[in-house]
C-alpha positions in Angstrom: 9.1 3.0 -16.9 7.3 5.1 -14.2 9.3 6.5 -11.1 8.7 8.0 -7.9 10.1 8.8 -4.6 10.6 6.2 -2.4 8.6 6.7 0.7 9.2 10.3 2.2 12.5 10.3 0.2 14.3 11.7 -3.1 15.2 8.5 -4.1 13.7 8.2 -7.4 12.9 4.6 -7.2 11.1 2.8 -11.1 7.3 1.3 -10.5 8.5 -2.0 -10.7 12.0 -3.6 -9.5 14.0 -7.2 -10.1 13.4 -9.7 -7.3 16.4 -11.6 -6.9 15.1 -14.3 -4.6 15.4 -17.2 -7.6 18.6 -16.2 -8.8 21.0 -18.8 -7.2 19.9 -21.8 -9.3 20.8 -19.2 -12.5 24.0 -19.5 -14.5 26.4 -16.2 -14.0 25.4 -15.3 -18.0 21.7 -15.5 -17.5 21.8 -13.2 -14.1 24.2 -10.7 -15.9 21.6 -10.9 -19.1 18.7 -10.1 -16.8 20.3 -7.8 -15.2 21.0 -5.6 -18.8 17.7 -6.2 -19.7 16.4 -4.3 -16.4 19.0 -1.7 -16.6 18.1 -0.9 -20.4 14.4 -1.3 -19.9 14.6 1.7 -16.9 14.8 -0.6 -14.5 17.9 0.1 -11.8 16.3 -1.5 -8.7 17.2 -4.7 -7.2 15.7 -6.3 -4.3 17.1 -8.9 -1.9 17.3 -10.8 1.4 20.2 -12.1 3.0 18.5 -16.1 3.1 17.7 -16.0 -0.4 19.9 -19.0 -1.8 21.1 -22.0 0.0 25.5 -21.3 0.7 27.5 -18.4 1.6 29.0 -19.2 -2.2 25.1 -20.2 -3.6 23.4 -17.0 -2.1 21.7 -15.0 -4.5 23.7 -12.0 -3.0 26.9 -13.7 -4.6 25.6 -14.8 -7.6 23.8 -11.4 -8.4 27.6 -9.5 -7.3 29.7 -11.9 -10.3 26.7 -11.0 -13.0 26.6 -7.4 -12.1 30.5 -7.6 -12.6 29.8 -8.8 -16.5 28.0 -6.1 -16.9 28.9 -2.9 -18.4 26.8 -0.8 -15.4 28.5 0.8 -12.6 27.4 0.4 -8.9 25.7 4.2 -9.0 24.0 3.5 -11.8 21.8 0.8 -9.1 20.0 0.9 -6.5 20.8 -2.3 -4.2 18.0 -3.1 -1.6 18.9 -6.3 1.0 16.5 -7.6 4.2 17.4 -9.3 7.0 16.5 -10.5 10.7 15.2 -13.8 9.5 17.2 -17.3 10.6 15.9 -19.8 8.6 14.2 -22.4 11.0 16.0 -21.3 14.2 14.2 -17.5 15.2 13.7 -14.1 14.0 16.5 -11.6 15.4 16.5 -8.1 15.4 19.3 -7.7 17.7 21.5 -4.9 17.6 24.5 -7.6 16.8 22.6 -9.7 14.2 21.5 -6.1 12.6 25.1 -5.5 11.7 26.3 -9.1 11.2 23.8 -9.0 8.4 24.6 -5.7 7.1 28.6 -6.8 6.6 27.6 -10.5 5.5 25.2 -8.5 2.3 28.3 -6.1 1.6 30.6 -8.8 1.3 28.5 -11.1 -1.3 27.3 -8.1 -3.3 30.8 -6.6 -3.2 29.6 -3.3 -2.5 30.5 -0.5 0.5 26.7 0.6 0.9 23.0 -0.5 0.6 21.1 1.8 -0.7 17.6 0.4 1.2 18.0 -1.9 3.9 14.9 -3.6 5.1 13.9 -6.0 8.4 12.4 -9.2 7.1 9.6 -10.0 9.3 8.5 -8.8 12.8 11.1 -10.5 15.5 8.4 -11.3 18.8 11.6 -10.5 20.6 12.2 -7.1 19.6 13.8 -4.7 21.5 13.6 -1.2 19.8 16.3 0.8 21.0 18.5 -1.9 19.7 17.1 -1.6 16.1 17.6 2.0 16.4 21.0 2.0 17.8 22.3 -0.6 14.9 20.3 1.8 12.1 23.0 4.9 14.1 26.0 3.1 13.5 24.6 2.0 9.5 23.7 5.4 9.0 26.6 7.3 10.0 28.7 4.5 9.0 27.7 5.2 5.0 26.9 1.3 5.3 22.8 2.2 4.7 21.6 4.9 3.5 17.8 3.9 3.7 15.7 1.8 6.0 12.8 0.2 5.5 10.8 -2.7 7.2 8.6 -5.8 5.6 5.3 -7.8 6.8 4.9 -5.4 9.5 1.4 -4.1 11.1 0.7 -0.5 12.0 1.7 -1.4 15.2 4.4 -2.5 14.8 6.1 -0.1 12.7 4.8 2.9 15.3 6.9 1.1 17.8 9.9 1.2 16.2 9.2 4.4 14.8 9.1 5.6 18.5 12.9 4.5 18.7 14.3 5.2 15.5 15.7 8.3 13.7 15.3 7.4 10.5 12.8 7.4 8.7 11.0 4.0 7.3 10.5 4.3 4.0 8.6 1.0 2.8 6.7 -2.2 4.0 7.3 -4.9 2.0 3.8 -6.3 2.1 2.5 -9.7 -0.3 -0.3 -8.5 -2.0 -1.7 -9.3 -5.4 -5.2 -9.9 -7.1 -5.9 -12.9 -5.7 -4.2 -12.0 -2.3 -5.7 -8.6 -1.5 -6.6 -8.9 2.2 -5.7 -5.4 2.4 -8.1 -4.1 0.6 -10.8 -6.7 1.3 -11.0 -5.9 5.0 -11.7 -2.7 3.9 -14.2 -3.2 1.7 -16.1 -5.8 4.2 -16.2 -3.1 6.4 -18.8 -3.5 9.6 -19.6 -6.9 7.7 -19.4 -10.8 9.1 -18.0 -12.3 5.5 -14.6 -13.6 5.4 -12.7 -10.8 3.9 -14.0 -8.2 6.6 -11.3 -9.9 9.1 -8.6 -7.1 9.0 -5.2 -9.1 9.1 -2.9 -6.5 8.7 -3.9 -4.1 11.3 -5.0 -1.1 8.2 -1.7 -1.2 6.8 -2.8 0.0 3.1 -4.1 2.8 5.0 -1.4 3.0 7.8 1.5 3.1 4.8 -0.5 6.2 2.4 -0.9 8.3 5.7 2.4 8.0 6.9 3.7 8.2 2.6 5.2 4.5 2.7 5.9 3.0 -0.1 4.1 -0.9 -0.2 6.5 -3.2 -1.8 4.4 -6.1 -3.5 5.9 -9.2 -3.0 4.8 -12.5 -4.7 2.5 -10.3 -7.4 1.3 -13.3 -9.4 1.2 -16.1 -6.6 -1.5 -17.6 -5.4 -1.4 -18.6 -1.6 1.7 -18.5 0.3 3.5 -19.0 -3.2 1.7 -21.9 -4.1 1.7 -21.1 -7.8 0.9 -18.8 -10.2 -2.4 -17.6 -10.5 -2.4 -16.4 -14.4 -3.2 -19.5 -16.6 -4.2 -21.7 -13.4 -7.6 -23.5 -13.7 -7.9 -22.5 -9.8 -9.0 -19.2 -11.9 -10.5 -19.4 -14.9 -13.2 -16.2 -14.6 -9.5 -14.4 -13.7 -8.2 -15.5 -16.3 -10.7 -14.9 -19.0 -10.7 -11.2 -17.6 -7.2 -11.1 -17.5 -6.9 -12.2 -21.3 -9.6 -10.2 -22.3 -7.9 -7.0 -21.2 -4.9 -8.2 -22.7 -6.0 -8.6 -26.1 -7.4 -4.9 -25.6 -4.1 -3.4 -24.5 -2.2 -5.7 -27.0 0.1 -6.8 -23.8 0.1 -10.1 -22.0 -2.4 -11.2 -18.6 0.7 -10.6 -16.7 0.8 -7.3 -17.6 -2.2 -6.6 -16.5 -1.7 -8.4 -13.3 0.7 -6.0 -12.9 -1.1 -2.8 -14.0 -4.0 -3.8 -11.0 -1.2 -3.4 -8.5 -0.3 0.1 -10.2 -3.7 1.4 -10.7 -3.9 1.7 -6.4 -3.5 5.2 -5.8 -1.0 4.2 -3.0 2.1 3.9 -5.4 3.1 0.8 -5.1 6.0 -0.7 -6.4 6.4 -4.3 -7.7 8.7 -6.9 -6.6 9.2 -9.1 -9.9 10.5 -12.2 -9.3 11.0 -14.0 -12.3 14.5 -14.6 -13.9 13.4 -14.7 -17.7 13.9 -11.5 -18.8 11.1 -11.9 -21.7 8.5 -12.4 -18.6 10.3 -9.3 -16.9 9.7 -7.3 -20.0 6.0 -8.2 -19.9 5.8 -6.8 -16.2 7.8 -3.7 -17.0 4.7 -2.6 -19.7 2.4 -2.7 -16.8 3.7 1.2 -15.7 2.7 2.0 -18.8 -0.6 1.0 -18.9 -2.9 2.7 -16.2 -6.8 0.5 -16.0 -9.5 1.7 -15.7 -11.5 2.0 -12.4 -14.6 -0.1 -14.2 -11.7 -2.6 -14.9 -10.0 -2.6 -12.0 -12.9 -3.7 -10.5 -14.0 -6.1 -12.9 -10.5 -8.3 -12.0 -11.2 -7.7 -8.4 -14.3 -9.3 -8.5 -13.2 -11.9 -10.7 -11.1 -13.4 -8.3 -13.8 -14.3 -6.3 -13.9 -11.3 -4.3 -16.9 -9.4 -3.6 -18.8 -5.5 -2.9 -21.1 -6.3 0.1 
């Protein structure tokens, strides 16, 4: 496994870390077997949301604390990351209040005393900065959160809480894969009138390596807003063929290269994996071992359908 610092911090975080949003359909022995295969694989970082899973007693938060505790790791051994600031159908609130609401509600299902990231979901139109900033205060000095974070924020957005808070943000949690790469085509339509030269995200690829961000990859094999998985879907076949091709040459699987794309951006990214089958999560984890080359790197890009003006 390949590590680095999380944003501007020493938090020595692995390339790629466990998604937990699937977990609450998942037996208690499955979770706590996924959970050893990350841990002996070099993998100590796991990511979640505070809506991930249907019930207080469903939430993935709750299932993930019971595995953990059939474990033989120890809470230092992990790195615990949780978002929040979404209300599922209702509104988006980054209150002061609903800041710390959140913040106790993800201690008490993961049976911990701190988070080690915490991250805001998604931009609340509402948002009153000094409110974000005195909640991250009371966090901080609290011992509640050590880090902070944001997710599926624009430059703009970030700079405006930035103004407000103390701390710094380490990541933005950001969907991006192969096939959904808007970040990189609006910079590579440059000045052009195709498709891909609309900039969406406000330079964020850019925004996040000049201010030493880490991007957070979420949905790395979805197609769409997770309409499906891209690798073996006849949506892609040139991708596909690519993708086994370079498989067969690095003896690993198409979703290990998948994964090994995301890597190869000289940002640092670090991969949200999503999957709860720990053979699928072994695949992934060989991706930070493998780096492509730039010729290949390339080669997937455009076989996706995307294009070099």
């Amino acid at each position: 496994m390949k590590y680095f610092n999380l944003g501007t911090s020493d938090l020595k975080v692995p390339a790629v870390a466990v998604g937990c949003m699937r977990l609450a359909d998942r037996p208690v022995p499955e979770v706590a077997a996924l959970i050893d295969t990350a841990l002996e694989n070099g993998c100590n970082f796991f990511e979640h949301a505070d809506i991930y899973g249907r019930g207080e007693e469903l939430k993935c938060e709750s299932i993930f604390a019971q595995a953990f505790s059939q474990t033989c790791a120890v809470r230092d051994q992990v790195i615990l990351q949780s978002k929040c600031g979404i209300i599922p159908g209702v509104m988006y609130d980054f209150s002061k209040e609903h800041i710390l609401e959140a913040v106790e509600g993800s201690l008490r299902r993961l049976k911990t005393d701190y988070l080690d990231v915490l991250v805001l979901h998604r931009p609340d139109a509402l948002v009153e900065p000094e409110e974000v900033a005195e909640a991250f205060d009371i966090l901080e000095s609290s011992g509640k959160v050590r880090h902070f974070g944001v997710s599926n924020h624009k430059s703009a957005q970030i700079e405006l809480l930035k103004r407000y808070v103390r701390q710094p943000l380490l990541v933005d949690q950001l969907q991006f894969s192969i096939v959904n790469s808007t970040m990189v085509q609006s910079g590579m339509e440059t000045n052009m009138t195709t498709a891909g030269a609309v900039d969406r995200d406000d330079s964020v690829l850019d925004y996040c390596r000049l201010h030493d961000m880490t991007i957070q990859t979420w949905s790395p094999f979805q197609y769409g807003f997770i309409e499906g998985c891209f690798i073996g879907s006849e949506k892609y076949p040139e991708l596909n063929q690519v993708l086994e091709e370079l498989a067969d040459k690095y003896h690993v699987t198409p979703a290990t290269i998948a994964g090994a794309w995301i890597l190869r951006h000289p940002a640092k990214m670090q991969i949200i994996a999503g999957t709860t089958n720990p053979k699928h999560l072994l695949e992934i984890f060989e991706a930070a071992d493998i780096t492509l080359s730039r010729e290949e790197w390339y080669r997937l890009y455009l076989s996706a359908g995307h294009i070099l003006p």
